[in-house]
N, C-alpha and C positions, 0 to 999 in steps of 0.2 A: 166274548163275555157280554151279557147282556145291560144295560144300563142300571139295573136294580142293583146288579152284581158289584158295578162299577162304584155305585154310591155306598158301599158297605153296610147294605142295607137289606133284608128279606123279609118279607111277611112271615114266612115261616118260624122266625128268631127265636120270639114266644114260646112257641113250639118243641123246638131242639132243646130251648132250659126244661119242661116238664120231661122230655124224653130224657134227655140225661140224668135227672132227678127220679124215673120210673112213675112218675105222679101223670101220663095222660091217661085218656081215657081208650077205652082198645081200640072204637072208631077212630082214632087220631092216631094210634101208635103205627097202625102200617103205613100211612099213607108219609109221616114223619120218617117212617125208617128205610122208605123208597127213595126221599129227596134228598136226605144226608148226604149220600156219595156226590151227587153231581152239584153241592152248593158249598164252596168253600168257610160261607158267612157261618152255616149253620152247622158245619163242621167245626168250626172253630170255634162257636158261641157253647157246644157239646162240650168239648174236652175243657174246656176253661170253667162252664160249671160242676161238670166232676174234679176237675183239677180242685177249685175253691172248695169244696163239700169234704174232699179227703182231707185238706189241709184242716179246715174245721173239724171234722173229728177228731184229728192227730195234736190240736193244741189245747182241748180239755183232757185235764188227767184222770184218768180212772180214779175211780175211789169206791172201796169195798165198805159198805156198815158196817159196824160196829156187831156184834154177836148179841148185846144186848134189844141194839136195834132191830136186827133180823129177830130176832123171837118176841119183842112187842110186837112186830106188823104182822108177823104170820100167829100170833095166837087172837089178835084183834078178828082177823081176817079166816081164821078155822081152816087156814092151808096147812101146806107140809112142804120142805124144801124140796125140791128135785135140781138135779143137776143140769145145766143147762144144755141144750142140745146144738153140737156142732156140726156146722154145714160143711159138707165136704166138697170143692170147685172141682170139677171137671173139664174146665179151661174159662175164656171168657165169659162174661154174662152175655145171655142170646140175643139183645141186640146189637152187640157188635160186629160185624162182617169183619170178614178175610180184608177183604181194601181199606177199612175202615183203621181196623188193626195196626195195621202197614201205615199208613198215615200217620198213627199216634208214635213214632219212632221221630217224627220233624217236630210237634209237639212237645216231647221230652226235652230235645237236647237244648242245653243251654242258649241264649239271647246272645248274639255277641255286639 
């Protein structure tokens, strides 16, 4: 392990938060999604800010408007409702690797 490793520390750190967020830019997303496997830092600094991101969605509650609501915004606005469109997963999102994967199983299980 190399001294940078040693110090819990990567340049790349930065990096892995935008990639786990989806917010790099494409120059940046390969060369991020080469180092991941072999950088436990930036491994780990990944799944901890997806881990915080789902938890923040998961503790604001939904809340639908009101009917009244929805028909002042959409008659302001000269829309028309449609029904919202649902994505259908066909497994992980693409950048997560086979090993990457595999790894988020030591990530999950409880701290003891």
């Amino acid at each position: 392990m190399n001294e940078l490793h040693r110090d819990a520390d990567c340049p790349h750190r930065e990096l892995a938060v935008g990639w786990a967020l989806h917010i790099l830019e494409p120059a940046d997303e390969s060369p991020v999604a080469a180092h991941m496997p072999d950088c436990p830092i930036c491994t780990s600094t990944a799944a901890e800010t997806e881990e915080v991101g789902a938890t923040l969605g998961l503790s604001v509650p939904q809340a639908n408007p009101s009917t009244e609501l929805e028909q002042r915004v959409l008659s302001v606005t000269d829309a028309t409702w449609e029904a919202p469109v649902v994505a259908t997963s066909t497994g992980p999102p693409r950048h997560i690797t086979r090993r990457f994967w595999l790894r988020a199983g030591n990530w999950l299980r409880p701290r003891r």
